[in-house]
C-alpha positions in Angstrom: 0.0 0.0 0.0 1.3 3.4 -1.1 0.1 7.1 -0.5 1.7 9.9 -2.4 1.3 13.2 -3.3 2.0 14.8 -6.7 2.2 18.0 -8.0 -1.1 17.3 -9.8 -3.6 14.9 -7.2 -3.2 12.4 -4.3 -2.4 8.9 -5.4 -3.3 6.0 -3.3 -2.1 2.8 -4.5 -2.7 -1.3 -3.1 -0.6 -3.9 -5.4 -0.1 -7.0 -5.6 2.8 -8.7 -7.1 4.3 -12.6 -7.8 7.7 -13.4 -9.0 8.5 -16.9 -10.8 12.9 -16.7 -11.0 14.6 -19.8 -12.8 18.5 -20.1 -13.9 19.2 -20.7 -17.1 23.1 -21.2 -17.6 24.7 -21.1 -14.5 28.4 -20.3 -15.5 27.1 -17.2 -16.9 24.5 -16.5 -14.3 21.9 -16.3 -17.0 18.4 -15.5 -14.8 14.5 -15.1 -16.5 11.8 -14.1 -14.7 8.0 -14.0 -15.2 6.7 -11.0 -12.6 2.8 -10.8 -12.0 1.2 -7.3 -10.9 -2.2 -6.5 -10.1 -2.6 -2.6 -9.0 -5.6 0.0 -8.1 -4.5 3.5 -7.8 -7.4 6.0 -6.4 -6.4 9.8 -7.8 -7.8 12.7 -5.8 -7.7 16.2 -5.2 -7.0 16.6 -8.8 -6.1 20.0 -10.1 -8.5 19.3 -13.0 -11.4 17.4 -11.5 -11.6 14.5 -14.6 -8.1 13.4 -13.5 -10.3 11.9 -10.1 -10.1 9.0 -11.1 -9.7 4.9 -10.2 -7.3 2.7 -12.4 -6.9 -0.4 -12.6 -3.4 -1.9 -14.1 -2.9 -6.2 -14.1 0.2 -6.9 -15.8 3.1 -9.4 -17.0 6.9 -8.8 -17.4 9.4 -11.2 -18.7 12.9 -10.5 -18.1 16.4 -12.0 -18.1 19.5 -11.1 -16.4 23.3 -11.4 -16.8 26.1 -11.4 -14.0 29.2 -11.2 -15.2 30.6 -9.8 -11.7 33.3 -10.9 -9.2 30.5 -10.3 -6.4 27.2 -9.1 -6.9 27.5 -7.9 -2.8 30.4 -5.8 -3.4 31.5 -6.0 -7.3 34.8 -4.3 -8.3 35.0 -5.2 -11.7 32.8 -7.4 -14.1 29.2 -6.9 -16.5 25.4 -6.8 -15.2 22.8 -6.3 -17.7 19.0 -6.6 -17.2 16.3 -6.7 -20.2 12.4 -6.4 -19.1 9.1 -5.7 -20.9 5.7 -5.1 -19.4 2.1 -6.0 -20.8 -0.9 -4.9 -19.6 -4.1 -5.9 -20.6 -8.0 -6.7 -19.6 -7.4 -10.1 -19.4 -4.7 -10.1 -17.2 -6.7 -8.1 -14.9 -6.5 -4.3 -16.3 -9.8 -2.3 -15.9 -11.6 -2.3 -19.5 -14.8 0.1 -18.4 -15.1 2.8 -18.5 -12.1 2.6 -20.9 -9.7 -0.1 -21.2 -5.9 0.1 -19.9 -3.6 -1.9 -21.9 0.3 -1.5 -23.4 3.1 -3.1 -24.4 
C-alpha cells in the first residue's frame, strides 16, 4: 500500500505482485523471470477534476539477467545487464470500463 502526493492529485495505491525466477546457464549466471502485478491507484484532489479518477493496471513482465561480476554484494569489476518488458491488458486483470488500460 502506497500514499503519495504529486504535483497534480493524491495517489493511493494497493498492489499486488508474484515473482517466478529460474537459472538458465549457470556459468554465466543467465536469470529469466516471469513478474505478475495486479494494481488499483485512487487519484484525488486533482487540479482538473476528470483526473479523479480509479485505475486499474494487471500486468506481465518477462525479463532475463546477466552477471558477469566478481560479487554481486560488493562487485569491483565485471558486466550486469537486465532486459524487461511489461504488458498490460484486460485479461490479465487491467480495468476495461469505462475505458480499457492496456500497453506493451
Amino acid at each position: 500500500f502506497e500514499h503519495r502526493r504529486y504535483s497534480q492529485f493524491d495517489g493511493q495505491t494497493a498492489a499486488f505482485s508474484a515473482t517466478f525466477e529460474r537459472e538458465l546457464i549457470h556459468s554465466i549466471r543467465l536469470v529469466a523471470t516471469l513478474a505478475y502485478s495486479l494494481e488499483r491507484t485512487r487519484q484525488e484532489d486533482a487540479v482538473q477534476e476528470a483526473d479523479n479518477q480509479t485505475l486499474t493496471i494487471g500486468g506481465v513482465s518477462p525479463s532475463l539477467q546477466v552477471d558477469l561480476r566478481d560479487n554481486p554484494l560488493d562487485p569491483r569489476r565485471g558486466f550486469f545487464a537486465w532486459l524487461s518488458f511489461d504488458y498490460a491488458a484486460p485479461f490479465l486483470g487491467s480495468q476495461s470500463v469505462p475505458f480499457p488500460v492496456s500497453y506493451a
